[in-house]
N, C-alpha and C positions, 0 to 999 in steps of 0.2 A: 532666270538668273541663278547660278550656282549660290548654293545656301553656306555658309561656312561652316568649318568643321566642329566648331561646337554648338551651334544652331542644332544641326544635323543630329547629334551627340543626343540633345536637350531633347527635341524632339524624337528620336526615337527610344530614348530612357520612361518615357511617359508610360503609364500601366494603361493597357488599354482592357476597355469592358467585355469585347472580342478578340481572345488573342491567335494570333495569328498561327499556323500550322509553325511554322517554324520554327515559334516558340517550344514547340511542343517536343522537337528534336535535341537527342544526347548534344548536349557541348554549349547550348543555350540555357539563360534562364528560366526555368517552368514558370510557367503563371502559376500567382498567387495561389489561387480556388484550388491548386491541384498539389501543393506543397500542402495548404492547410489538410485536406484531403490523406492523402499518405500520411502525413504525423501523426492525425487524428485515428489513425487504424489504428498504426500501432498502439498509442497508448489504450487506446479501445481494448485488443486482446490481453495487454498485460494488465488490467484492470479488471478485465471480467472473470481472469484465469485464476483470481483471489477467491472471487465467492463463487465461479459457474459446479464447482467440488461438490458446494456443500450439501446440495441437494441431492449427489449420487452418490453420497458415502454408505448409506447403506447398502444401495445396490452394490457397491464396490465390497462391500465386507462379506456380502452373500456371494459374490463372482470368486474372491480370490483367498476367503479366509482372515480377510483382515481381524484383528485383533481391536479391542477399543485404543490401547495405544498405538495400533497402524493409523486407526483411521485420523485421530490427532497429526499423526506426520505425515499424512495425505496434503494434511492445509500448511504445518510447518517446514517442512522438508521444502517447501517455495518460498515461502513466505524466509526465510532466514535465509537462504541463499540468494534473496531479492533483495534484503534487508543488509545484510554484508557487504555487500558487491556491486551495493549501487553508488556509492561514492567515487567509487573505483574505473565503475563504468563511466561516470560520466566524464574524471578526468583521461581517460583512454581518449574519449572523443574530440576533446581537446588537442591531443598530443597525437594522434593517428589520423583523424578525418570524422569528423561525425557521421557523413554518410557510409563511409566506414565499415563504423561502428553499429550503424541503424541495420546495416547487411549481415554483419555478422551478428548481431544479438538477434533480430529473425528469423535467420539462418537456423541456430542455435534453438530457438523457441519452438519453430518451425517440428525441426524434426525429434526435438525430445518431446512434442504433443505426439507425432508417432508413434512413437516409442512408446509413451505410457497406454497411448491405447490400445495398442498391439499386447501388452505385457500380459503376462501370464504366469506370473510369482509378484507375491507381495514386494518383495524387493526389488523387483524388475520397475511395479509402479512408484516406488517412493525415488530410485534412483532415476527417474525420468521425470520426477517431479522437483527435486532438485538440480537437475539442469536444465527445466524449463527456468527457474527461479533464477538462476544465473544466466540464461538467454533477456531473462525482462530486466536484467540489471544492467544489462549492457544497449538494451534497446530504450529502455525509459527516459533516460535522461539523454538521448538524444532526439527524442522527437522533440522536444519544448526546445532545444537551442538549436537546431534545424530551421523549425519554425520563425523563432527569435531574429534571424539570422537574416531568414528570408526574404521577410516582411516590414515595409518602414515602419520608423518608430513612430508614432502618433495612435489616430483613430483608428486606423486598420489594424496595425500589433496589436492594441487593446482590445479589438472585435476576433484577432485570431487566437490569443489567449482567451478568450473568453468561449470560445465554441471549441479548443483545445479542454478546456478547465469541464466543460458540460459535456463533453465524452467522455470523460472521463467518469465521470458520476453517473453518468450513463451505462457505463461499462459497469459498475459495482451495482447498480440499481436492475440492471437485468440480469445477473449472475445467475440470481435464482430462478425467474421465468423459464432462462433460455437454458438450464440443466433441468428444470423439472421437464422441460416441451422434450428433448432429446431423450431423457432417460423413458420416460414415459413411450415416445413413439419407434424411438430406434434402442437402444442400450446407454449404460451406464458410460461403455467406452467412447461413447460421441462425444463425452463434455469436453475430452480431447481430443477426438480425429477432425472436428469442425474448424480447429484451427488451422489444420493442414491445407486447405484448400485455397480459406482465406489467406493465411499466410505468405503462399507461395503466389498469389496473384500479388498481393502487395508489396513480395517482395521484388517479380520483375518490374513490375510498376516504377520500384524505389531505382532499381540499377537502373533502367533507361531513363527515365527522367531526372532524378534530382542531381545535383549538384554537390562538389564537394567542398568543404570548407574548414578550416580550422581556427585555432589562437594558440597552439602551443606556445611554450615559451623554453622547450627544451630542458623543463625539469622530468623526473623520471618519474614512472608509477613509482608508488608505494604497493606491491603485491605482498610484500611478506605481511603489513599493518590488516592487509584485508582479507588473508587468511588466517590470521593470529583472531580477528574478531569474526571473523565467522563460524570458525571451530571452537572457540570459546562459547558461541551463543549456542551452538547446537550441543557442545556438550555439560553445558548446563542446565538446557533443556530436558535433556537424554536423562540427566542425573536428577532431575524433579521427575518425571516420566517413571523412574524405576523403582521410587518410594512405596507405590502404591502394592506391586510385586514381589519387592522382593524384599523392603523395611528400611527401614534409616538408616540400621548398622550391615546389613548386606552390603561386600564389598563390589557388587555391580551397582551398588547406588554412591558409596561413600567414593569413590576414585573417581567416577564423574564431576560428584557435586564438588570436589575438591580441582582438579583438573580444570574444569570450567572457570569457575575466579581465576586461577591463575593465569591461564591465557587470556584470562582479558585485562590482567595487570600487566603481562609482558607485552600487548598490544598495547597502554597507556606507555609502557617505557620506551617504547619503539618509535611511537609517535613523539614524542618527547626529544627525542637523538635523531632523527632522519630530518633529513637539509628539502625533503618534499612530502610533507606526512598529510596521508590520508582525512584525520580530520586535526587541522590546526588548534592544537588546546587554547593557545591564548585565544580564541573567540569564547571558550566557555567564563574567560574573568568579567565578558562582558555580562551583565545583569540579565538583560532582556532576551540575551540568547542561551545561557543557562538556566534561566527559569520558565523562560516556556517549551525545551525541549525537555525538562522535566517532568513537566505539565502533561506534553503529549504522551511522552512516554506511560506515565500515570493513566492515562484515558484511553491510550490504545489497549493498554494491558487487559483492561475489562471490554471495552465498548468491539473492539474485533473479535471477541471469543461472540458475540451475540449471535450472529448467523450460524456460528457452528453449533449451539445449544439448542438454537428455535428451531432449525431444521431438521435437526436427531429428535425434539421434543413434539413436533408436530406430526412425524412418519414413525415412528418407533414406540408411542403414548395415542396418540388421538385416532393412529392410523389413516393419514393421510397417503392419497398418493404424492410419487414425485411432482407431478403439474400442480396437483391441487396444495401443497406443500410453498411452489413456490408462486404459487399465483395469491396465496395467505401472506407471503411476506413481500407485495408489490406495494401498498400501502406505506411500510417501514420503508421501502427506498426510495419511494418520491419525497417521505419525510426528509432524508436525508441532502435532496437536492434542496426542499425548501426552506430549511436549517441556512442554507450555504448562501443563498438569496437575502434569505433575510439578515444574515450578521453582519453584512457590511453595511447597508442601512441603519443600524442597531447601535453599531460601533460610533459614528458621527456624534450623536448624542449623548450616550452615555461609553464613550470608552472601548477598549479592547479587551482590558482586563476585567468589567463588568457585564461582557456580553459572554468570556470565556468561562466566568461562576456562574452566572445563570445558565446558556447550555449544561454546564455538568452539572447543575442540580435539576434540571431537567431531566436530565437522564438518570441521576438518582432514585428520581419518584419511579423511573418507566422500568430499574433493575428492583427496584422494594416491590412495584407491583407486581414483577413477574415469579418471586420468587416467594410469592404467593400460591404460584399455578396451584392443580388438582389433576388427578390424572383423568377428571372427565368434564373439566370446563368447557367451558362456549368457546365459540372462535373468539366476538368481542371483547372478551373478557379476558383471556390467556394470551391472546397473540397480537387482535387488533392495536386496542389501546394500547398496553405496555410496550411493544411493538415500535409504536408510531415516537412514544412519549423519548425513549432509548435513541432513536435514529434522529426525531427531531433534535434534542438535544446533541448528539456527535457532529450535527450539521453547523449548529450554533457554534461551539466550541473550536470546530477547525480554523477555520478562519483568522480570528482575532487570534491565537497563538502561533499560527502560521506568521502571520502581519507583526507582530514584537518579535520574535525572534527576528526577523530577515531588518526590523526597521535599526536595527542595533549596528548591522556591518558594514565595513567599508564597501560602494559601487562595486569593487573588484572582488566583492565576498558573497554577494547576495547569493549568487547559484549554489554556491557551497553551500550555506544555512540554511537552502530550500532544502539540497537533499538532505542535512544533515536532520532536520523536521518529519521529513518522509521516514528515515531510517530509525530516527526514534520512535516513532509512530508504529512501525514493522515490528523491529523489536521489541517493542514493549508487548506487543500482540503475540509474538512468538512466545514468550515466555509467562506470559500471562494464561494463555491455552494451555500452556505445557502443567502450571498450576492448577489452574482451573479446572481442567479433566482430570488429574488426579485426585482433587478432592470430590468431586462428583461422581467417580468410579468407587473411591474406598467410601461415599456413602449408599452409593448404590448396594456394596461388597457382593460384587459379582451377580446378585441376581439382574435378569432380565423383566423383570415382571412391571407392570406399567409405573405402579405406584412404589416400588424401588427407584425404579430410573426416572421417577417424578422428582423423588427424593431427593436425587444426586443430582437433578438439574439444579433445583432452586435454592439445593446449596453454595451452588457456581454463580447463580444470581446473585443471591445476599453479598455473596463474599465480594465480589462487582460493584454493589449497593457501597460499601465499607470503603473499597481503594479509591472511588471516585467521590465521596467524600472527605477519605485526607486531599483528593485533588485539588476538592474545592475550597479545603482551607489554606495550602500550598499558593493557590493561585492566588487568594486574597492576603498573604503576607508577602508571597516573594515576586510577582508579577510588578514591574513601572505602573503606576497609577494614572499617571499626564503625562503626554509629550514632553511638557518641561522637566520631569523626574527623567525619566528618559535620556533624555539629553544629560542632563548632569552626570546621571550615574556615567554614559556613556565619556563626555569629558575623563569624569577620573580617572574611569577605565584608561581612557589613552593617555592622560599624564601617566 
């Protein structure tokens, strides 16, 4: 008996456990396992290209001359063009295609990881390292709505976010292994040429298999908002950067630090007048989403300068090598998965905003202790513990401020306040480094010698120790207390 045409329909829409070759062919839909599969790469290499750096900055500074404020723009020259550009990117994917977008930021990623490993001028690696930065900003936020996209909504979306979310921390949690293994066995240049290989398998992978899809709605980028705040962040960077050189009234520091605010006042004015802006200010009148992107901002500023400190402080003072360097800081990154585990369990109980002050006083104790160091401490003592105490804590704190900001917005806003979380997070890091190394430098003052550049680490600690507890008192005045506070404030907000 012929089956009728939505029988037919029904039954062959069903997800099978063995998918069929066919499946597997351009023009059909990929089975699930192989969408989660590709998204999880990607976010994989843009996650690990954050910290696989930090373990070859020395080698990189011996290779090419870097300068102490090179090697700072080693991590920020990505991190602020990641941080800029990610709003931007993931509205593109909307408005163009997200697999698109997934091909071109790749693409992009792809071949400016060439390019830096190939360089051979300090400037050659910094400008390959910010357009690797703007390749992950174009590729990041389209692996999660790819993904999204994919996969029904129930049990399975929830089990593919969640092995998405665990690649993720996987990717920051091996950064350091997988640069110390490289630098160690091949060169400093592998922390970038390894992504070439991988890259370009996943990226034919992405063209033959996935599927294209969209939700425009025919509003236009905002490019000018997202150049306006990315040149403002880097060159307010650049102008904390240059205090330690050249002085507060040197006019290579005074036109930056001046410069920078203003582009990022003309980027609030912009967004303010443009009919499709970059980031919608009326979400910051909401309570829950202005005060936890404060928050993060606050905790990224300190908690991301960590790896760049521990890692100059373990190979540069204790004399570590790169492997053993980063095989010292495996301990700190499983903290940081089990931080991420444990907050949501945490949160049922006692809250969001109680689980986001305990993380950052968590981590308090683990930046007081570290900025303690000695330039001949123990491993347990300098790097284990504090180490663990730092990560655990950043693991705790993601989460529940992640979770109030996004619980604040309208269904049609949530991806927005994801990335707008992420970008405060980025940015605050960026500019938190840019500080942080200058005060570590001008107490170092230029010596090299262990217990100088002890010295100008655990300056960078304290002063860490210091901003994450204004966090922690920010968080406990201005964070929703209940659901029901929440809600209200949230009411107001929209009358």
């Amino acid at each position: 008996m012929l089956e009728s045409a939505d029988a037919a329909t029904a039954r062959t829409s069903r997800p099978s456990r063995t998918p069929r070759l066919s499946r597997l062919r351009p023009g059909g839909a990929p089975p699930m396992w192989l969408v989660v599969t590709l998204t999880c790469a990607g976010q994989f290499l843009v996650v690990l290209d954050v910290s696989v750096v930090n373990v070859a900055l020395p080698s990189m500074r011996t290779g090419l001359g870097l300068s102490e404020q090179g090697l700072q723009w080693v991590v920020n020259a990505y991190a602020i063009a990641f941080a800029g550009f990610m709003l931007l990117g993931g509205r593109a994917g909307d408005l163009y295609g997200r697999k698109r977008m997934f091909l071109v930021g790749l693409g992009l990623f792809t071949l400016a990881s060439a390019a830096g490993g190939l360089a051979q001028d300090d400037w050659q690696l910094l400008a390959a390292r910010a357009v690797q930065g703007l390749g992950a900003a174009v590729l990041a936020p389209s692996t999660l709505t790819i993904l999204t996209a994919s996969v029904p909504e129930g049990a399975a979306r929830a089990r593919a976010i969640g092995t998405w979310t665990a690649v993720g921390a996987g990717g920051g949690a091996a950064g350091g292994l997988v640069g110390g293994l490289l630098v160690e066995t091949l060169s400093w240049r592998w922390v970038l040429l390894i992504n070439v290989p991988v890259g370009a398998v996943v990226l034919c992978a992405a063209a033959w298999f996935l599927t294209e899809g969209r939700a425009g709605d025919g509003r236009r980028l905002d490019l000018p908002g997202a150049l306006l705040v990315t040149a403002g962040l880097a060159t307010l960077a650049y102008g904390i950067s240059q205090t330690e050189a050249a002085g507060w009234t040197a006019p290579a520091t005074l036109v930056p630090l001046l410069a920078g605010p203003a582009l990022l006042g003309a980027f609030l004015a912009v967004e303010a007048r443009t009919a499709s802006p970059l980031m919608p200010l009326g979400l910051l009148r909401i309570r829950s989403v202005s005060s936890a992107n404060v928050s993060m901002f606050l905790c990224g500023s300190a908690m991301f300068c960590m790896w760049f400190f521990m890692t100059l402080y373990a190979q540069n003072v204790l004399g570590y090598t790169p492997l053993e360097a980063g095989l010292a800081l495996v301990p700190s990154s499983l903290a940081v998965i089990l931080g991420s585990k444990l907050a949501p369990r945490l949160m049922r109980p006692i809250g969001p905003r109680n689980v986001a002050a305990l993380g950052t006083l968590v981590a308090v104790a683990g930046f007081a202790w570290q900025s303690t160091m000695t330039p001949d401490g123990s491993y347990a003592t300098v790097i284990l513990v504090p180490g663990v105490l730092m990560m655990l804590g950043a693991g705790l704190a993601a989460t529940p401020l992640a979770s109030l900001a996004t619980s604040g917005a309208a269904p049609g806003e949530a991806g927005l306040v994801s990335g707008l979380v992420n970008t405060s997070r980025t940015m605050g890091g960026s500019l938190g480094l840019a500080v942080l190394s200058t005060l570590a430098a001008a107490e170092s003052a230029g010596s090299t010698t262990p217990r100088a550049l002890t010295e100008g680490y655990a300056l960078a600690f304290r002063v860490g120790a210091v901003v994450l507890t204004a966090g922690v008192a920010l968080m406990w005045v201005w964070l929703p207390r209940t659901a029901g506070e929440r809600e209200a404030v949230e009411r107001e907000a929209a009358a």
